[in-house]
Legacy VTK file of the C-alpha trace (Angstrom):
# vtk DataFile Version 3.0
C-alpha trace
ASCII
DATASET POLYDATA
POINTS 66 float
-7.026 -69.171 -11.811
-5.707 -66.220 -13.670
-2.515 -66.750 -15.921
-0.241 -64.035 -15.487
-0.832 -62.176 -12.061
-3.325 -63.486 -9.850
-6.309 -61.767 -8.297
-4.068 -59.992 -5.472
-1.274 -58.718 -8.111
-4.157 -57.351 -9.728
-5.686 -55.255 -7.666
-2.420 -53.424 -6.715
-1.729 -53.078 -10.030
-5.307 -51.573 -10.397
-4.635 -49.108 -6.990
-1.168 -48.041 -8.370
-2.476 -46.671 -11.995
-6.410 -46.143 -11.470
-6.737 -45.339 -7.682
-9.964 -43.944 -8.147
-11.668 -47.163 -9.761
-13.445 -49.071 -7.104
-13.281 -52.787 -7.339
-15.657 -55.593 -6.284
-13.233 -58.487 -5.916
-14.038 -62.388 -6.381
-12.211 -64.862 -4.660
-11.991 -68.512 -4.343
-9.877 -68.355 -1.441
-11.395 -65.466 0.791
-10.521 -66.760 4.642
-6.750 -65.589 3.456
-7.549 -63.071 0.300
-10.596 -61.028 2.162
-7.753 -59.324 4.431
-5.357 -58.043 1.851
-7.593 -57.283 -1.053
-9.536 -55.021 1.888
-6.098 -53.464 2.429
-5.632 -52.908 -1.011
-8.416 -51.211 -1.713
-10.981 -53.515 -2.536
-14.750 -52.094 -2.072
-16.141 -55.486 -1.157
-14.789 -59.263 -1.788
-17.628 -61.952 -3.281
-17.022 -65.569 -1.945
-16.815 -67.876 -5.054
-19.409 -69.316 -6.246
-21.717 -66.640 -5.425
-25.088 -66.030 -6.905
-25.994 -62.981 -8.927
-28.211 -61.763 -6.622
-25.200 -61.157 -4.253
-22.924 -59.837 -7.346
-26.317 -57.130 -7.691
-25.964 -56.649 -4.360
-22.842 -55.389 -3.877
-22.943 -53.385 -7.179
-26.453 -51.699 -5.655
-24.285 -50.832 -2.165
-21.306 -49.383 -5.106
-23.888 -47.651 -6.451
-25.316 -45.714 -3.516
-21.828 -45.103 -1.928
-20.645 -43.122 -4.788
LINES 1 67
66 0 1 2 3 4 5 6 7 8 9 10 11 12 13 14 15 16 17 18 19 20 21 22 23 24 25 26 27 28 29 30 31 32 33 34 35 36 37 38 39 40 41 42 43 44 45 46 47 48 49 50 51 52 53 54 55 56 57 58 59 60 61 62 63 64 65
């Protein structure tokens, strides 16, 4: 857990100021964060725990999509 804003505070306060940083979001809760992190602007969402082969993953498909 995160001590001042959580993980969804966050990322809009990421998408306000820096709306052209992409984000790969990690969530502990993702059945009810996946939806509004997506709408927030979230590139993708990794399930916690994930392994680092997913975390290289998603930075690979990052990667190629910029």
């Amino acid at each position: 857990y995160m001590p001042e804003m959580d993980g969804i505070e966050t990322l809009a306060t990421l998408q306000e100021r820096y709306p052209q940083v992409r984000v790969i979001a990690m969530s502990g809760k993702p059945s009810t964060h996946l939806p509004v992190m997506e709408e927030l602007g979230a590139y993708r969402v990794l399930k916690k725990p994930f392994g680092i082969e997913e975390l290289y993953g998603a930075l690979e498909e990052l990667k190629k999509a910029a």
